[in-house]
C-alpha positions, 0 to 999 in steps of 0.5 A: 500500500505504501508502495501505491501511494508513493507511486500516485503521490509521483503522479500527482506532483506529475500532474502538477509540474505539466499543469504550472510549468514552476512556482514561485517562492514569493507572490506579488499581487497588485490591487485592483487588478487592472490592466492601467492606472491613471493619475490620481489613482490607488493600487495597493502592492501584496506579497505573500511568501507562502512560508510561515507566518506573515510577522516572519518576514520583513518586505521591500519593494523593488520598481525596475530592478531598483529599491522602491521602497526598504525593508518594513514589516507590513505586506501591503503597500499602498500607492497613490499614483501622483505621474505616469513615471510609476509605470514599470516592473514592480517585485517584492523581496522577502527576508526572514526577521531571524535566518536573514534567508530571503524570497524574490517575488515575481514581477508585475506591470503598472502602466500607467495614464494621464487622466482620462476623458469619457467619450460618449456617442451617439448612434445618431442624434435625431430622435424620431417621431415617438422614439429614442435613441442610445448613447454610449460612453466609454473610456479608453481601453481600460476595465472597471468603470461605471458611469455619470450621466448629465443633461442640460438644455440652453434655458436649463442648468446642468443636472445628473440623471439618476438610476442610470450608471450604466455604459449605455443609456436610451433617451428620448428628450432633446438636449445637450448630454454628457457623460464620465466615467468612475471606478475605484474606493475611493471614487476616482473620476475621468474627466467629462465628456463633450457634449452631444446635442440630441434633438427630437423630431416633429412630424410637420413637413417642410419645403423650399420653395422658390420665387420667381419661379423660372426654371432656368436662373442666370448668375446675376438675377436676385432669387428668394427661397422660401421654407414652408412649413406644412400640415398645422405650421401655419399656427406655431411661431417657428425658427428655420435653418438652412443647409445650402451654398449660399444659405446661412447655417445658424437659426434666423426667424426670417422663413426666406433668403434672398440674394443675388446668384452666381456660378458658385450659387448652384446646388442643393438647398434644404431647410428645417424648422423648430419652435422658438420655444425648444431647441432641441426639437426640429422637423426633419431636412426638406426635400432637397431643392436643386438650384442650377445656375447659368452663365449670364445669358446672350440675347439671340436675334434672328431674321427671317431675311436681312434684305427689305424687298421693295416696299416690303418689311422684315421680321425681326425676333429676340429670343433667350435661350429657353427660358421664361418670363422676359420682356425684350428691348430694341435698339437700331443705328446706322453708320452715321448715326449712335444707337439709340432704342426703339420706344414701345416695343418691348414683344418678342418679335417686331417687324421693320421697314428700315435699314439699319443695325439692329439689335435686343436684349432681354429684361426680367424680375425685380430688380430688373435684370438684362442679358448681354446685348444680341450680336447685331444684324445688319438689315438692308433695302433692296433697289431695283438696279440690275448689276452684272459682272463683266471680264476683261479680256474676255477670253473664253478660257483663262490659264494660271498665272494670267491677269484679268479685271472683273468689272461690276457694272450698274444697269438701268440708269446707274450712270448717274448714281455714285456708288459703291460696290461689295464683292463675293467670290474667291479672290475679290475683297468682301468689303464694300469699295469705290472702285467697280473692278478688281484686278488679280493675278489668277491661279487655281484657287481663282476657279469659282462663281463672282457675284457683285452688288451695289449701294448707294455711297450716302445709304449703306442700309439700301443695295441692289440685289446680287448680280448673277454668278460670273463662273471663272474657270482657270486651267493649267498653264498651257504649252505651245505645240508646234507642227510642220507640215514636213520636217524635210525642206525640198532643194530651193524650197521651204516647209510651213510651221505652226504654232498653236495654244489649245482652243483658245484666243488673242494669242501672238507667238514667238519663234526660236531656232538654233543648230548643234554649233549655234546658240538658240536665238529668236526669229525677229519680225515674227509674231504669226501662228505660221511661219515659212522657213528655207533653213534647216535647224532646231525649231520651237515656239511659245505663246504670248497675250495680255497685258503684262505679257503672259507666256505659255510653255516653250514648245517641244522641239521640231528638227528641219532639215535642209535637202541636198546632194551633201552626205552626211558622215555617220558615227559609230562606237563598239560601245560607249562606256570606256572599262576601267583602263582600257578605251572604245573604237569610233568609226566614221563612215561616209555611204559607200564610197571611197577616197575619204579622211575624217576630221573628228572633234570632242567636246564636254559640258564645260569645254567647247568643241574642238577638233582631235590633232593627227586623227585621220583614220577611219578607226580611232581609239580613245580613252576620254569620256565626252561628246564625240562627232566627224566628219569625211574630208576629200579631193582638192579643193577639199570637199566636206560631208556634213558633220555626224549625229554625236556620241557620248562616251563615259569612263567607268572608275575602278571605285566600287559602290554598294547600297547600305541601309540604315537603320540596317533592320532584317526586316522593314514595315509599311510606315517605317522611315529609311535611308539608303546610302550610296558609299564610294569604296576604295579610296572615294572618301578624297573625291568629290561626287555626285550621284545617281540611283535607280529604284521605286522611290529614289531621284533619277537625276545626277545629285550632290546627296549620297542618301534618300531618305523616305517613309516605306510603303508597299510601292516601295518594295523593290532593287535599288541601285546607284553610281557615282561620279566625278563632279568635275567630270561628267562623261567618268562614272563608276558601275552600277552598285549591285542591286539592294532589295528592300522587301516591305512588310505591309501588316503592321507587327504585333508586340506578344507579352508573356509571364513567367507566372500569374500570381505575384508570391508574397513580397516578391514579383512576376517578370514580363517579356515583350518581344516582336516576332520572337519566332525570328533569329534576328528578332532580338537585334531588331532595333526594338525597344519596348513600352509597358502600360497598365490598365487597359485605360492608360496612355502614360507608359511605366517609369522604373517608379512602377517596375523594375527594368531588366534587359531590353524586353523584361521588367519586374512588377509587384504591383496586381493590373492588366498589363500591355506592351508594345515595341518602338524603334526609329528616330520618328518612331514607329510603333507595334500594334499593343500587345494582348493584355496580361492580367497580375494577381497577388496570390494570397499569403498562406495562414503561418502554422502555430507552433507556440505550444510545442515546445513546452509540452514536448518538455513537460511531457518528456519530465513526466515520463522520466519521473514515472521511470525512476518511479518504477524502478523504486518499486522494483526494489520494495516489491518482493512478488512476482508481477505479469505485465499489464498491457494494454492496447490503445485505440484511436478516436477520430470524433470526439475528445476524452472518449474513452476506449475499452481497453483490453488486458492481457495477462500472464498465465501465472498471476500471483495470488499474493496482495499487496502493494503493486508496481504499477506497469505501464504500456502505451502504443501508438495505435498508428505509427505510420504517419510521420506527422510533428506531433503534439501529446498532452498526457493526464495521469488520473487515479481510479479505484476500480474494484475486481471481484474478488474486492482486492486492493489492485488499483487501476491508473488511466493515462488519458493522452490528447493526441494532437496532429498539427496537420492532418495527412489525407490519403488517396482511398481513404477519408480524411480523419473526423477529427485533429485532436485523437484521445489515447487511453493507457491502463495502467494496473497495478500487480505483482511483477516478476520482473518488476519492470516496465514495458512501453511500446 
């Protein structure tokens, strides 16, 4: 039985130690045990040593690690709290009177506050109609406290609310409330609350009305808003407060504002009313009353026609933009003559017979208020001349660049009328002018209809009607043609030539003729369309008329040639371009037949022609570039052919030429700017050149500019190719470049986005990637550059403030959005359709597993088992009987905690009859030892008498163990546990061992 009782005492001191972790020698407990003080307060220290009598000890009190108070007898202290330095760490230290042996305490906190104010709330502070609302009043996060009601009125004094101490009250009067807050013996008080005004609504209705009227108001007008009460208002004496822009906020006896609008008067106006009596007594807000004002409003004049007929009159009408109860005022003047208004008519529309300027303003209210005046318009009288336009000269078709005058004359008795006149058309001067004819250099824009009318000089309101339209058709400036009835002059004969200007009039022509070895000069005394020439030559002509002289473009040129027996010697050139260092053959040839020298010359652009010493041969080779031509030579005296056609023969340079483009992308777009650059190799850099291209979009012509530069379409796709030559020499060239293709994309790219993922993980970021034609090898040397935007709204692209930018085409955001990107590349850009979109969430962050209880459980559990061990082994050495093993088998509960199982006991075959003190044996399995989870174990030792049949004193101890899973584990077939938390119960029974030893599984 000792044995036994030993056992259990161990259980319970067990027990204990999982249950309070240590104890303390000492305690110190303060007094109220709230959690913060404030100044002016009490707290009352306690320490209890828990050993001996009280008179045993002597206290000393210590705040922060420093003595607070000495050494006194008395184990309470009182404080009173005079500033918040009492806050800290208080202990008390013990000490024997006798043995000088002493105690620490353990520690407790004082926070401590400046005095507090209640705060009290209202849930709302109108009353309504036979109800009540609550108020609340509360101090700062602190325990303990009941609470002073007060209410007061502004005819009544201050007064407390009896029988009312609780945090929340309901009221149902008007007034002005308060509230603090108490705790404590002796009461300490918090300082009061602000005040709450509460008030109680009636049940009348109110309204704002608005005189006048109108629906639409114009900054500037004088307006009055009235708030009517309704439903038995009439018979009380009330007081009103206004909510609106340009309304006062404090109550007035006046029921109306009145005053002037503006733009900053618009807005919502209400008003509420109560009796003078009670001020804490109010209807409820009207209906909000909207007040939209408008700019200062311009008069509008029309007129159903600006001309007075002969005799007739005019409709004039004043109107202001939809809206209601004006009055108008008219006024009239003239050039000569101020303004002035018109009496007694004040109606919207008035008709009038007289020419003038006219306009109207409108009039309203009291005091009256005026729109701005109307624009003006002009009304003027009709006479009954006739006027027509007339053109000098009066060709029937006119060409660009020509000078006419148009000229509007005054029909039916004009003559003896001084006038004035006004033009419409597109070069004539809209004003009105003294003179009758406008004189203009035409051009294209010329083309149209011109119409005149006339006045009066002394009556500017009185005019003729506009003349009829005058139609002016100007064409391009024409080219004379010239024509020969036969380019071949017969001997002693002459061939007629004609020169000509499209169907047209009044033209003289000018004549030119020149030779290869004469300069052009005109053919005096000839100024006829035909003409008769005896001589041979290069012929052309040109049109000339009008004053001052207009002239057409020159005509193409008509070769003549002169019939005779004379031959003409003929040039020819194996070719005529000379190869690098080497030179061409000429030959010279008379029509078969024999007996001839030839005679050759050569000539340049800058150099006249001149004859080539020692060459007399029919076969010449030469090397220079220039303009070849011969002649045949025989017999004496020496007989001369004419001379040859020229030839023109060039140098090719040894210099080679290629075609680069820049920027030098693989791949070009339709819309894209390029330039294509002619570069002279080997050695050209010393030279200067000039240059000519072949292709779609490049000049023909010889230029000083090596590049074109030019914005790329679909026409522009192509091979080009260029040369180059010496500035100073015009017949050396080098060859053509090779030919340069340029293909043109004619669909515009598509930037493509992608993401390395979608969610944005806690704290960190999702990397974009922009590319053109990623499918491309050369895609990344493309000359793109790329811009990122977020949200599909946005034009402004991201800056590094919004995103991390990597290399060329990646960026890092941490930021959620709808995410596009588009490339860009050129000087003037050029730019990618936008890519699709992408959408960036953030993911959600996981809950953080708890693991703040594992720790000192495993530990206490872990004390616990040791503890039965050296318990057991005790026993071991007392017991002298034999024992069996008790084993028991524990099962799992997956529904419920502190469930027991009937557990199973398996005994020995030969039990022990002997009584007496038992060891007690103890063995725990896991019931499912397979799942490797972080457990936690809560073990509870209890102690059960259970008595056998044969009312022995063997005793049975339940080991009751919480079996907690920090996560369960799911597997694939079977269902997931009921429960986290599974119940193991271990039978412990006491026997006679053998072995005296314990068995744990």
């Amino acid at each position: 039985m000792g044995a036994t009782l030993l056992c259990e005492l161990g259980l319970f001191l067990l027990c204990t130690l999982l249950s309070t972790g240590h104890t303390e020698d000492a305690v110190l407990t303060i007094e109220p045990s709230w959690s913060s003080f404030f100044i002016g307060e009490s707290v009352t220290f306690k320490c209890d040593m828990n050993e001996g009598k009280n008179t045993d000890w002597e206290y000393k009190i210590i705040k922060n690690g420093q003595e607070f108070l000495p050494y006194k007898k008395r184990k309470d202290y009182r404080l009173h709290i005079t500033s918040t330095h009492r806050s800290g760490e208080y202990q008390c230290i013990g000490r024997r009177k006798k043995s000088r042996g002493g105690k620490n305490s353990n520690t407790a906190s004082i926070t401590v506050l400046n005095k507090p104010r209640a705060t009290l709330t209202a849930g709302t502070t109108i009353i309504p109609v036979g109800g009540s609302v609550t108020l609340t009043c509360s101090v700062q996060s602190s325990d303990g406290w009941k609470y002073e009601w007060f209410r007061r009125t502004q005819t009544t004094n201050e007064v407390q609310i009896r029988d009312q101490q609780n945090r929340d009250i309901r009221v149902s009067q008007g007034g002005i409330y308060s509230c603090r807050g108490t705790r404590g013996n002796p009461v300490y008080y918090t300082d009061k609350s602000d005040g709450v005004t509460i008030e109680i609504t009636f049940s009348n209705k109110v309204v704002v009305k608005q005189q006048p009227n109108w629906p639409q108001i114009f900054r500037g007008e004088t307006i009055t808003l009235t708030c009517e009460v309704q439903e038995g208002g009439e018979t009380t004496e009330w007081e009103y407060e206004w909510r609106g822009p340009r309304t006062p906020t404090q109550w007035t006896h006046n029921n109306d504002v009145t005053f002037r609008v503006s733009e900053s008067s618009s807005g919502d106006y209400m008003c509420k009313s109560r009796r003078r009596d009670d001020s804490y007594s109010s209807t409820e807000w009207s209906e909000a009353f909207t007040l939209s004002v408008s700019s200062k409003p311009r008069a509008t004049l029309t007129a159903g026609t600006t001309i007075i007929p002969v005799g007739g009159s005019v409709t004039l009408t004043c109107s202001v933009q939809s809206s209601d109860g004006w009055k108008y005022e008219w006024f009239r003047r003239t050039q000569r003559t101020s303004e002035g208004q018109i009496r007694d008519k004040q109606n919207r529309d008035i008709r009038v017979s007289q020419g003038g300027i006219y306009s109207c303003r409108g009039t309203r209210g009291n005091p009256v208020y005026y729109t701005d005046i109307s624009d003006d318009v002009t009304i003027e009288i009709t006479f009954s001349n006739k006027v027509v336009v007339k053109q000098q000269p009066n060709w029937p078709q006119i060409f660009r660049g020509e000078t006419i005058t148009l000229t509007c004359e005054v029909q039916e008795g004009g003559e003896t009328t001084e006038w004035e006149y006004e033009w419409r058309g597109p070069s004539t001067p809209t004003q009105w002018t003294h003179n009758n004819d406008v004189t203009f250099r035409v051009s294209e824009s010329s083309s149209g209809d011109y119409m005149c009318k006339s006045r009066h000089r002394d009556d500017s309101y009185s005019s003729t009607e506009w003349s009829e339209a005058f139609t002016l058709s100007v064409s391009s400036k024409p080219r004379a043609t010239l024509t020969a009835g036969t380019t071949i002059i017969p001997v002693g004969g002459s061939v007629t030539l004609t020169c000509s200007v499209q169907s047209s009039d009044g033209w003289k022509y000018e004549w030119f003729r020149r030779t290869q070895r004469t300069s052009e000069g005109q053919i005096r005394d000839k100024q006829n369309r035909d003409i008769r020439v005896s001589q041979g030559g290069i012929y052309r002509c040109r049109g000339t008329r009008g004053n001052p002289v207009y002239y057409t473009y020159d005509s193409y040129d008509v070769t003549i040639k002169k019939t005779s027996d004379k031959p003409r010697a003929t040039l020819a050139a194996g070719t005529t371009i000379i190869p690098v260092g080497g030179s061409v053959t000429l030959t010279c040839s008379v029509q078969s037949s024999d007996g001839w020298k030839y005679e050759w010359f050569r000539r340049t652009q800058r150099t006249s022609e001149g004859q080539i010493r020692d060459k007399q041969n029919r076969d010449i080779r030469v090397s220079q570039g220039g303009i070849y031509s011969c002649r045949g030579t025989r017999g004496n005296p020496v007989y001369y052919t004419d001379i040859s056609d020229d030839v023109t023969i060039e140098i090719t340079f040894s210099n080679k030429v290629a075609v680069k483009q820049q920027p030098n992308w693989p791949q070009i777009f339709r819309g894209e700017t390029i330039t294509l650059t002619c570069e002279v190799q080997e050695g050209g850099e010393t030279t200067e050149w000039e240059y000519e291209w072949r292709g779609p979009r490049t000049p023909t012509w010889w230029t000083y500019n090596n590049d074109v530069t030019f914005r790329v379409s679909e026409s522009s796709s192509g091979d080009y190719m260029c040369k180059s030559r010496r500035r100073d020499d015009s017949y050396s060239s080098t060859e053509w470049s090779e030919a340069f293709t340029l293909s043109v994309s004619t669909d515009q790219p598509k930037a493509q986005i992608t993401s390395d993922m979608r969610d944005i993980p806690v704290g960190g970021s999702v990397t974009l990637t922009c590319s053109v034609n990623p499918s491309s090898s050369s895609s990344s040397s493309s000359g793109w550059k790329y811009y990122w935007y977020r949200d599909e709204k946005s034009s402004e692209a991201l800056t590094t403030q919004d995103a991390v930018f990597h290399s060329n085409g990646q960026i890092s955001v941490s930021q959620e959005g709808l995410y596009r990107c588009r490339g860009g590349r050129g000087n003037l850009v050029y730019y990618t359709e936008d890519s699709q979109s992408v959408r960036i969430d953030h993911r959600a962050a996981p809950e953080p597993e708890s693991s703040s209880f594992l720790t000192p459980l495993i530990v206490g559990l872990v004390c616990g088992v040791l503890l039965i061990l050296l318990l057991l082994l005790l026993c071991r050495f007392k017991q002298s009987k034999d024992s069996f093993f008790a084993r028991t088998r524990s099962t799992n509960q997956s529904s419920a905690m502190n469930h027991m199982i009937k557990d199973e006991a398996q005994h020995s075959r030969h039990a022990s009859t002997v009584q007496g003190d038992a060891c007690v044996y103890e063995s725990i399995k896991d019931h499912d030892d397979t799942q490797n989870d972080d457990s936690v174990l809560y073990a509870e030792v209890s102690h059960d008498r259970a008595k056998t049949k044969k009312d022995n004193d063997d005793s049975l101890l339940y080991a009751q163990v919480y079996y907690s899973k920090a996560k369960p584990k799911r597997h694939k077939g079977k269902p997931a546990p009921a429960a986290v938390d599974e119940t193991v119960y271990s039978e412990v029974k006491s026997q006679t061992a053998l072995g005296n030893c314990a068995e744990i599984k």
